[in-house]
N, C-alpha and C positions, 0 to 999 in steps of 0.2 A: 720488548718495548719498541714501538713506533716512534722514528724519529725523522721528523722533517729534514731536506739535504742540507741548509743552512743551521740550524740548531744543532746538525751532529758533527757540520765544521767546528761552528764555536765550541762544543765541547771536547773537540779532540786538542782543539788548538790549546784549549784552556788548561788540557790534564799536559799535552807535551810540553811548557813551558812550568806547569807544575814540577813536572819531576827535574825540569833541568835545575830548575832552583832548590829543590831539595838536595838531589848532587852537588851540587856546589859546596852547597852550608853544610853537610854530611860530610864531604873531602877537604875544605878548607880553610870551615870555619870551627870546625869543634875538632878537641883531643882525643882520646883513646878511650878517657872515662868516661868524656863526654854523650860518645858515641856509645859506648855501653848503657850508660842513663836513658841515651834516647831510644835506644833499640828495647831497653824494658819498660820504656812509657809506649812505646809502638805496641809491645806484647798484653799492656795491660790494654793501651785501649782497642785492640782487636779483639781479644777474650770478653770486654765486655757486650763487643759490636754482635759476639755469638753466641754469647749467652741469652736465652729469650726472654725477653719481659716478664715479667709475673700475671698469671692470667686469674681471672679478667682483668682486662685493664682497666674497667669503670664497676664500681659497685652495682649488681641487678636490682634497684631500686626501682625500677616499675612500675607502671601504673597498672592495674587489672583490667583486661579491656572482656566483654562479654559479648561475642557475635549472635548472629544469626545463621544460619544454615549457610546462606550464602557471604558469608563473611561481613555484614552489614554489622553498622554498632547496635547492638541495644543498651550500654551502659560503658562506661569507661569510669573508673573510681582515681581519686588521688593516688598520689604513690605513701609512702612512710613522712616524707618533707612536704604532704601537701604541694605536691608538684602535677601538673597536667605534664607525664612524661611516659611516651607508647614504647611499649617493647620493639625492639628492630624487627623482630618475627614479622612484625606486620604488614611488612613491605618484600619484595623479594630483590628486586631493581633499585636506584635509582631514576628517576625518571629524566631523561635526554636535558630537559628545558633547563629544569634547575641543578642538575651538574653542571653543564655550559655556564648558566648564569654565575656559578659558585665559583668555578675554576680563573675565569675571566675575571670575576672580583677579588679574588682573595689571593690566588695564586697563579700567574697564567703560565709560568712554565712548572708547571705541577707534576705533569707527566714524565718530564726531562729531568729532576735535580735527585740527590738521593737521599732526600731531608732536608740540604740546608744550601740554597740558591748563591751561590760564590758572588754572585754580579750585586744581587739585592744588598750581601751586606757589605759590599765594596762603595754601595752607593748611597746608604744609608746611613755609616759612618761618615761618608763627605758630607754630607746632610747636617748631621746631627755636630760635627766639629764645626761646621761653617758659622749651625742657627748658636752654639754654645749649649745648645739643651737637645734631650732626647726628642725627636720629632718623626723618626720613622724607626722601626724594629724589624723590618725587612724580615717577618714572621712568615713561614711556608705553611703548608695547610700540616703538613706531618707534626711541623714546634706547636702549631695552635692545639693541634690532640694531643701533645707531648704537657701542652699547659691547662687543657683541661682537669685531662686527669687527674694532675698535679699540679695546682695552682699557687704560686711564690709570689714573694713581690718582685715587681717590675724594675729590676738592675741587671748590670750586665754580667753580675756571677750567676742569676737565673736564665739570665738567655743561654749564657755556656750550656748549662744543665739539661735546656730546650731542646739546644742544637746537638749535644752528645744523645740524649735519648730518643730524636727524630732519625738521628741515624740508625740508631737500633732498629725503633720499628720499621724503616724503611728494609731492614735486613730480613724480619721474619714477619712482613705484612705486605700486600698488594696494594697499588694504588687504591683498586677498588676498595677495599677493604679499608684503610684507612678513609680514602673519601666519607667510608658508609659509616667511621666511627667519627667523623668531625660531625657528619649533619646530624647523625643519630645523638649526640649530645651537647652540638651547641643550644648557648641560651637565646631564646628568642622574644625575651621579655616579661617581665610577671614571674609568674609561677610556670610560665611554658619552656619546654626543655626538647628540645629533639624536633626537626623537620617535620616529621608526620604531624606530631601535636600541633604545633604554628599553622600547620596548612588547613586542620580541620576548626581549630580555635579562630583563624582569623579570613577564612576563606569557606570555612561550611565544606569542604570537599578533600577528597581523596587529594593526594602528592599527583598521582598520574592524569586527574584533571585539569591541574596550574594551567593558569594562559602564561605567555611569556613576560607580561607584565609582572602577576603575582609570582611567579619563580623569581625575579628580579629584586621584588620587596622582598621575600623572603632571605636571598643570597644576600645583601647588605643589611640586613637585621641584625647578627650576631655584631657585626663588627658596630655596631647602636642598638644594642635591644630595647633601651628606654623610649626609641620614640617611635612608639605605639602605645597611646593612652589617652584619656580625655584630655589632659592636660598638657599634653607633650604639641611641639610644632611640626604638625603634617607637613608642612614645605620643607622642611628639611630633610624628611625620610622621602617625599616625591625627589627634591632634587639628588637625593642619593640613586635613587632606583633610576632616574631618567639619563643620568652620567652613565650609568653599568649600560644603560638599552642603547645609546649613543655608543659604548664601546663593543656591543655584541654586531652591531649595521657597522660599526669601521672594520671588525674582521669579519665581516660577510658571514654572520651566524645568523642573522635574520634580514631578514629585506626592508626597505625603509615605510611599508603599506603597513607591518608587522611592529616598527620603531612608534611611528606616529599611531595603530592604534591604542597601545601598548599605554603608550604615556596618558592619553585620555583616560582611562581605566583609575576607580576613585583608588584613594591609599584609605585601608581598612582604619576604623576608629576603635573597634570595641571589640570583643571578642563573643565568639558565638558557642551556645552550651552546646553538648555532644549531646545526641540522642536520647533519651526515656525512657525503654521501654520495660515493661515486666519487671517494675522493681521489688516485689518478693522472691521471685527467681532469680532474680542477679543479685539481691545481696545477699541468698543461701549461698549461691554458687563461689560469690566475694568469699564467704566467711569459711567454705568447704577448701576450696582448691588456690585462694586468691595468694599462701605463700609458697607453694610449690609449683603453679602453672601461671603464668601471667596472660596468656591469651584462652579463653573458654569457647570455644565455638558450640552453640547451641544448635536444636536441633528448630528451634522457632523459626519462623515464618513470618518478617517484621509487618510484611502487608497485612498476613491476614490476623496477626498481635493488634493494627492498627484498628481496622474493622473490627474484630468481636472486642475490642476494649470501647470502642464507642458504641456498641449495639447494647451492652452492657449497663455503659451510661446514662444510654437513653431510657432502656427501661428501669431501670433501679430508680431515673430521676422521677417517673409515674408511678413505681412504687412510694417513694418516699411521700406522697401526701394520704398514702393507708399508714404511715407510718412503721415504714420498713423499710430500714438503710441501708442493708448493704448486700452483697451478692459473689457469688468465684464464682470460673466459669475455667473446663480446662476443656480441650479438642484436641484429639489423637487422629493419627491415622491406623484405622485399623490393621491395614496387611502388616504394616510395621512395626506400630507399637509407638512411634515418633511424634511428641507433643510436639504440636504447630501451634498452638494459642497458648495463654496461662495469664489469666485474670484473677488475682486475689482476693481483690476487694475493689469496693466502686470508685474511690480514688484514695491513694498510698498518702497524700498530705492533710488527709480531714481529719483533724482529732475529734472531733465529735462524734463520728461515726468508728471511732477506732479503728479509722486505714490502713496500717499496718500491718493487723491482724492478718498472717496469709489465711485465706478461706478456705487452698486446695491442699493445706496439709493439716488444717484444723479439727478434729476431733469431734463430730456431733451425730446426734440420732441418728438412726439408718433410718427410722420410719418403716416403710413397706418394699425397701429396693434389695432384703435378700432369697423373697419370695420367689422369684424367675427364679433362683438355682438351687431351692429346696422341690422346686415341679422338676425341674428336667432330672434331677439328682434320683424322684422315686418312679420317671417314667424310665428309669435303668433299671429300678429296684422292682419294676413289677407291679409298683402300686397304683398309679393311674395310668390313663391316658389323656387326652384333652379333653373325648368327649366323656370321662368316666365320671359319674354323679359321685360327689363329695355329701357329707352332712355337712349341714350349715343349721345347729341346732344349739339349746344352753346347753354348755359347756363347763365340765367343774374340774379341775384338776387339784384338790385338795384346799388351799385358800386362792387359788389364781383362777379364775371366772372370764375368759378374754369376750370381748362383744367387738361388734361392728362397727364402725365410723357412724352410719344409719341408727346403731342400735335396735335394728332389727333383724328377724331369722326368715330365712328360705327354705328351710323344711332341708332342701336338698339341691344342689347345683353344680352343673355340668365345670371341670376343673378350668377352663379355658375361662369362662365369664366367672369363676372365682379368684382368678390370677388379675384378669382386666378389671374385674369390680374393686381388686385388693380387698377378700372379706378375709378378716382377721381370722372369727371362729374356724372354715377349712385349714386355712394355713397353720395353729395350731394342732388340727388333729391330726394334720398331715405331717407336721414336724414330731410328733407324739410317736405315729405310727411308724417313719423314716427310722429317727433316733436320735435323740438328743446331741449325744456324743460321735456320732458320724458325722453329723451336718457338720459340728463345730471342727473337727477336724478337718474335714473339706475346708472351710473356710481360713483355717491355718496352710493349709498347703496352697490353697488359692494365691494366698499373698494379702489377705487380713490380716495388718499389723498393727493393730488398734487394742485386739482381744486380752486384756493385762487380766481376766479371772480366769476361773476354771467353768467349765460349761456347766457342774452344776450350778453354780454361782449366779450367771446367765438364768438358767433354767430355760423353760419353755417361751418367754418372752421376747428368747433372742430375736425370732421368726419378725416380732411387731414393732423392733424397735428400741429393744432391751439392752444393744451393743451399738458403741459408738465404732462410727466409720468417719472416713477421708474422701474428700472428693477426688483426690488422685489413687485413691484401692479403689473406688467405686468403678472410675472409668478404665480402670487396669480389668476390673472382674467383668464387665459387661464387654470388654474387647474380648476375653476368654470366650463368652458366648458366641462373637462374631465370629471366632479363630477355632468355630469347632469343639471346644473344650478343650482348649491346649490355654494355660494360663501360666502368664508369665508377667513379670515389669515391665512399663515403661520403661521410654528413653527422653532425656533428655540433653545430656550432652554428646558431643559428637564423637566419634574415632575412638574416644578414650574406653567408653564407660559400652556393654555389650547388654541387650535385651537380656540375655538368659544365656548362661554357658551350655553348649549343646541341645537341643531341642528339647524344649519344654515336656514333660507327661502332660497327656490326656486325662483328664479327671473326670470329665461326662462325656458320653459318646457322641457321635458328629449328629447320627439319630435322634436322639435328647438334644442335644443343642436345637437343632432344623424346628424341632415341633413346637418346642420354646420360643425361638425367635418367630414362628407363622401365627404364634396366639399373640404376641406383645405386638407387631404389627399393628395389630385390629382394635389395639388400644384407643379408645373415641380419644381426637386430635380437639386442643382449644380453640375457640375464634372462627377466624375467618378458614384456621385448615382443618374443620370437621368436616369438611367435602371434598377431602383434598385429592379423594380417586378418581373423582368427573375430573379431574386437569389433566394437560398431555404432558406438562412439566411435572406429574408427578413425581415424589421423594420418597420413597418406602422407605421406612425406620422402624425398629423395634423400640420401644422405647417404655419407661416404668417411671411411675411417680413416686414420690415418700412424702409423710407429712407424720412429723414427731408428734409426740402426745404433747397437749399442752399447746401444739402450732406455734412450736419454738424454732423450728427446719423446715422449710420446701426444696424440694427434692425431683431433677428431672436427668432422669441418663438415658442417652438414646442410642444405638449401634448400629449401623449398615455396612456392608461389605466396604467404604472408601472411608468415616467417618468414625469414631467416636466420641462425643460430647457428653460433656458432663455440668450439670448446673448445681448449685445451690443459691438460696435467697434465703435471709432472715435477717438477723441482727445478733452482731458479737456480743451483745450484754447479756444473751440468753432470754431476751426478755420476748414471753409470747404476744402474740397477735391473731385475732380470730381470723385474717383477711389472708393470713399466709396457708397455703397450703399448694400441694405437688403439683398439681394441673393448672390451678389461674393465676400460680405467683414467679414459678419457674416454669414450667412447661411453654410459655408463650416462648419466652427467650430461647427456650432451645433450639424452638423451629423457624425464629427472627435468625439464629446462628445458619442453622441446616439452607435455608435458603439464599444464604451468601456465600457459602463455600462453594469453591470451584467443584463441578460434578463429575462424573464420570459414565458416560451412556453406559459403558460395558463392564460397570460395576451396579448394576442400580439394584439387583437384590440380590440376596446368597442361592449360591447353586444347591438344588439337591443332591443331600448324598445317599445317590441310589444304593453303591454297595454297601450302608450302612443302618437299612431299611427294609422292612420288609412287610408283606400285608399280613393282619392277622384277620377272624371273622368276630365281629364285636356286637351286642346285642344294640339296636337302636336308640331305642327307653331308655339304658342306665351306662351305657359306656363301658359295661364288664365284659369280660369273654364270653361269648354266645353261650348257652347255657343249650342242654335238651328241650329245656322250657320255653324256649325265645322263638318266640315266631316271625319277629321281624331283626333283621340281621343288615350287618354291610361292612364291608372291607375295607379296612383304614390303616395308614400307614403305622408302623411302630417301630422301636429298636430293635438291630438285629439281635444282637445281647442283651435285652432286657431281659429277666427273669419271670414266670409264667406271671400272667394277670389274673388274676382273680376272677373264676366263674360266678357269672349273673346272680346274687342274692339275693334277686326280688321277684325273680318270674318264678312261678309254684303249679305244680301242676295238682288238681283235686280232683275229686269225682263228686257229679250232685247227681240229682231225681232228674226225671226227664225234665220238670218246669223249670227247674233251674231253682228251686225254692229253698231246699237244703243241702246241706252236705251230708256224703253219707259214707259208708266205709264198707268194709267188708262184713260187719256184723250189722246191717240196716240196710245196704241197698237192695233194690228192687228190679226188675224188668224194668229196661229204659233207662236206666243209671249209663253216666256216659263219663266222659274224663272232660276237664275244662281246664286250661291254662292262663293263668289270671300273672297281674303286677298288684303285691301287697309290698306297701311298705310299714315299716314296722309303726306304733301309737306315735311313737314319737314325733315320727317325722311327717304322717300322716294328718294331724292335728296341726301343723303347719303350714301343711300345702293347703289342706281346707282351708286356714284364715285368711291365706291369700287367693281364693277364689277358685284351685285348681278342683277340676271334681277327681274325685278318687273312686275307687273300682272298689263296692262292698261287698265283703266278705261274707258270701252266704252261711248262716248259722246252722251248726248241725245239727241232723233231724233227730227232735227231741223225744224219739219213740229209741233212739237209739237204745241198746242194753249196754253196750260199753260209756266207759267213762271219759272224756276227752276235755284235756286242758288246754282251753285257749289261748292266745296271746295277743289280749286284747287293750290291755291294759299295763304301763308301764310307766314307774314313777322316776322322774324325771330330776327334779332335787329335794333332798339329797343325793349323792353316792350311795352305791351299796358301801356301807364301811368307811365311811369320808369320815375326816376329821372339821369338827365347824367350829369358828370361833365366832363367837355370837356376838356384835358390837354394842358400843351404847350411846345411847343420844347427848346434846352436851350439858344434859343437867348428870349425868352420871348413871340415865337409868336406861335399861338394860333395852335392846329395840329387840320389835320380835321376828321369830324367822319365816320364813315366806317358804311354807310348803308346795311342790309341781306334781300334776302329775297329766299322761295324757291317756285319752281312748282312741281306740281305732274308730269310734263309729261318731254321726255327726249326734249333738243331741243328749247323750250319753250320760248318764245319770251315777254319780261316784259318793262312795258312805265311807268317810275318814274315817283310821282309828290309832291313835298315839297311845303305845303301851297299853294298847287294851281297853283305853276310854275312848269314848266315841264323839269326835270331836265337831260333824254334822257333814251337810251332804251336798256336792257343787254337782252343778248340769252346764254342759259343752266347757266351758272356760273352768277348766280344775285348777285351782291353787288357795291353797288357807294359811293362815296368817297366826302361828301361836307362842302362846309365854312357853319360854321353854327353859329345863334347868341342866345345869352344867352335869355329863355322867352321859351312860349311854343309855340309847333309844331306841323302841322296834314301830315300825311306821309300816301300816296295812293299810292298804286301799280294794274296794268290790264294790262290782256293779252289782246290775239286778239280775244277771243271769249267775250269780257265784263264779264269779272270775274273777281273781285277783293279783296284786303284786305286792311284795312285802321289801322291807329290808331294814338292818340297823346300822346305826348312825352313832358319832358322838360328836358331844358339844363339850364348848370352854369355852367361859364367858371372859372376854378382854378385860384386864384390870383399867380401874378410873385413871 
């Protein structure tokens, strides 16, 4: 301890004439017994002087405070007594100003006594015998903690009690230490409790901001808490605070430029709310950790929380005249995994809109956003590649029939503008051919924590929209994409809580990832950024839309090597809206986000990964592995580990006559018979690339002098199933509607003779489908053309009860 050379006279002076007067009264004034009594009151109160206080000495009563990355507030909650009171955590220091200020007011030899100032209550006593009434309590800063804690009424059997347990703590506490327990729980007025509180409550700022004026207010507060209020006389708390500043310029603690500006400086009226922000994340985080951790430091980012909450605002406010109220919005960083935004809903106080509702843990449609990792998942498995031609044709899988958003077929299309287009029908046959119960497993080890059935339960639907998702799984999974296919949690709290214990598994390869994220890319951008590659500030993002059936969900996630964002827009009531959907309702927002976030040049797309890649040779036409057949070919990236790809299906090699007029074979060709290698695709799919205008390569007919017998495949009947189960509906008078027979031809023009069970039900040219009463049981369904080619197959019905 530091003692000035005058203050450690006086206290030397003060203990040697102490003890002379104890000898005295020790040798001359007390007996043998007496001296025994006194020596056992000496023993007891030294024993107690070393026994330590009971810890804590103040109940952890608390307020939950909830930072920011950088220790900023974004919520600070009452404590249990509805008190504004911060855990000590929150400070490390005292800060210079208001120590000085505090010491000087309350105690000025603070430093020097050892709890209980001998002089104060020599002088205090004269005091208070002269006025005949208590007027001074010559209270040390150590009796004032000794009276916090333990609060008595105001006699002088409780000062004893003051002064014996200030001696304590003086024994097994530092000045520091005790300084840090008076300001950490005196009252400061109201419901404010502790230094930190006061400072931010009536100052708006940090303790280590005070000017020396507000250190001042704050240091004579306790000893008046009440006057700070509308009602209370500010001149009174000024003239307290400008006495303390007048005695800091007499001991030359401040300068008198510092005195005078000091006192100009207003005395606070009201008090100012703490911070705002992200209140669905702060009161999970309250109601998760708020009675075992009192300080939360988040992994947010209050500026850019501030920004995407008003970027939010804005758009959701020109939603709301489609009538669509409300929106989340979460933003990671990719390499990390670390949410730096989290917007629940378009504001936490509108009950009309159900504010409340968090949006980014809420439960709704996936729509079309688990399609990216059913592609990448079978360009592992072998089964596409980007450019490999998908069907895109009717589809039956017993009663579940999926169509398009358009409602129309493409005969066939390359899997990259099936991914971009979001057409349902590929993505089904794709999840068909994948596996039902693979996908869904992936998506359980993903970190889909949504999935409460079993996959057949789900079915083949999942793919469109059949399983609810989270907007914080969605941007967890589309980070996995940016990360490679290493998929793991979020983070949101700091130090405490780890991404993922030890490094994540790979679930798709870095390969499958790369080609995934080069087709979602190329995703057509809304608005003003569908041009957005003629700019030099360009933004690469992979990004995928959703829109739930019904257009009860809009749905936009996007992923670049610095970013992950995640949108949704709709309305908690569940209720649909024609006007919502992935691309014009969230999709603006996301890229209103993307171009506010801080960028990074040296992040601006993902790197290839060469060693995870390799070139295969792949036919032009149809995106399968080059076939003998294929005469146009080209080298395109693929997984190193993918499983073989499927050789070309469609190139055929035949032999005709020299004019190229029929086909012929070993038992009919002639001199001049040559081989020719064509692209057939099967009636099916043939028959719809013709109604969309494609010309198609006609299969020359074989030569009819033939002796052998040759069955074509020309013709193929489309619905039914071979073997399908149909439940035949009914209209709403109860009667029975009829079923709508398909079939198609390979050739254009093509002339077809129905026959149900053997009765002949009549004859369609180019557009094949009939329309008949049909009865519950099974069915045999023939279709021929005119050259005796046909298809058959059986069927059964069950007609739906009324």
């Amino acid at each position: 301890m530091k003692l000035n050379f005058l203050s450690h006279r006086i206290w030397e002076e003060f203990l040697f004439h102490g003890r002379k007067i104890f000898n005295f009264a020790y040798a001359y004034l007390l007996g043998k017994r007496h001296r025994a009594v006194l020596v056992f009151l000496l023993f007891v109160f030294g024993l107690l002087l070393v026994i330590p206080p009971e810890k804590p000495l103040f109940p952890e009563n608390y307020s939950t405070v909830i930072e920011d990355k950088n220790g900023e507030f974004l919520r600070v909650f009452l404590n249990d007594n509805d008190q504004w009171f911060l855990p000590p955590q929150t400070a490390d220091t005292i800060p210079f100003k208001l120590k000085k200020a505090v010491v000087y007011f309350e105690d000025e030899y603070f430093e020097y006594h050892p709890g209980v100032n001998p002089f104060s209550l020599a002088r205090a006593a004269y005091q208070n015998i002269k006025s005949g009434k208590i007027v001074s309590g010559a209270s040390t800063l150590t009796m004032q903690v000794s009276r916090l804690r333990n609060p008595k009424n105001r006699n002088y059997f409780s000062k004893i009690i003051e002064m014996l347990d200030a001696l304590r703590l003086e024994c097994h506490y530092s000045k520091e230490e005790i300084l840090h327990l008076y300001l950490n729980h005196a009252p400061y007025g109201g419901n404010i409790v502790g230094y930190q509180a006061a400072s931010y409550k009536y100052f708006g700022k940090s303790p280590r901001k005070l000017t020396w004026g507000e250190a001042a207010t704050l240091a004579v507060l306790p000893n008046a808490p009440g006057l700070i209020s509308p009602s209370a006389d500010a001149q009174k708390l000024e003239q307290k605070r400008n006495f303390l500043l007048e005695k800091l310029l007499k001991k030359e603690v401040i300068d008198s430029n510092t005195c005078q500006l000091s006192k100009m400086e207003n005395i606070p009226r009201q008090v100012i709310p703490f911070e705002f922000h992200a209140p669905h994340l702060t009161r999970k985080l309250n109601h998760k950790y708020g009675k075992s951790r009192k300080v939360i430091q988040t992994t947010l980012d209050i500026g850019l929380q501030q920004v995407v909450s008003d970027l939010t605002k804005d758009h959701l406010h020109y939603l709301e005249q489609l009538g669509i109220t409300n929106g989340a919005v979460l933003v990671a960083e990719t390499k990390t995994g670390k949410v730096r935004s989290y917007i629940g809903s378009k504001d936490f106080f509108e009950r009309r809109s159900e504010g409340q509702v968090d949006g980014v843990t809420s439960p709704r449609s996936s729509g079309s956003l688990l399609k990216p990792f059913l592609y990448a998942l079978s360009m592992d498995e072998g089964i596409i590649l980007p450019k490999t031609l998908m069907k895109d044709v009717p589809t039956y899988f017993d009663a579940f029939s999926p169509s398009n958003a358009s409602e129309k077929f493409m005969g066939v299309v390359r899997a990259e503008k099936a991914l971009t287009k979001s057409l349902n029908v590929p993505a089904v046959r794709l999840l068909n051919t994948y596996g039902l119960y693979q996908f869904y497993s992936f998506l359980e080890t993903a970190g889909l924590s949504t999935l409460f059935r079993s996959a057949d339960d789900y079915g083949l639907p999942l793919i469109i929209g059949g399983a609810e998702v989270t907007l914080w799984d969605m941007a967890a999974m589309f980070r996995g994409l940016g990360q490679y296919g290493k998929f793991s949690d979020l983070q949101v709290v700091q130090k405490s809580e780890k991404i993922q214990e030890g490094s994540p598994s790979t679930l798709i390869s870095p390969g499958a990832c790369y080609l995934t994220l080069e087709i979602l890319k190329d995703l057509q951008r809304p608005g003003v950024e569908l041009f957005w590659e003629h700019y030099s500030t360009q933004k690469p993002i992979a990004w995928k839309t959703g829109t739930s059936y019904g257009h009860k969900d809009a749905w936009a996630v996007g992923v670049s090597p610095q970013w992950t964002i995640a949108v949704w827009v709709g309305n908690f009531s569940g209720e649909g809206n024609v006007n919502l959907s992935g691309t014009q309702s969230a999709g603006p927002l996301l890229f209103k986000i993307l171009n506010h976030l801080p960028h990074d040049s040296e992040m601006k797309w993902f790197q290839k990964p060469y060693d995870d890649l390799i070139k295969v040779e792949m036919c032009k036409e149809t995106g399968f592995l080059a076939g003998p057949n294929c005469e146009n070919t080209q080298y395109v990236d693929a997984p190193l580990n993918m499983k073989p790809l499927k050789m070309c299906p469609y190139h055929k090699k035949i032999f005709v006559d020299e004019k190229e007029e029929y086909r012929v074979c070993s038992k009919c060709w002639e001199e001049g018979h040559h081989a020719k290698k064509i692209l057939q695709f099967p009636p099916r799919i043939a028959s719809f690339l013709r109604s969309r205008g494609q010309v198609i390569t006609k299969l020359p007919p074989h030569k009819p002098s033939c002796p052998a017998t040759h069955k074509e495949t020309t013709i193929q009947i489309i619905y039914p199933e071979p073997n399908g189960k149909i439940w035949v509906p009914r209209d709403f008078k109860g009667k029975k509607q009829k079923l709508i027979l398909r079939a198609a031809h390979i050739k254009e023009q093509a002339t077809l003779f129905w026959y149900l069970d053997d009765k002949y039900l009549g004859k369609t040219v180019d557009q094949h489908s009939r329309a008949v009463d049909i009865t519950p049981g099974w069915h045999r369904l023939s279709v021929i053309d005119k050259s005796g080619n046909r298809d058959e197959i059986k069927f059964y019905t069950q007609a739906k009860e009324q």
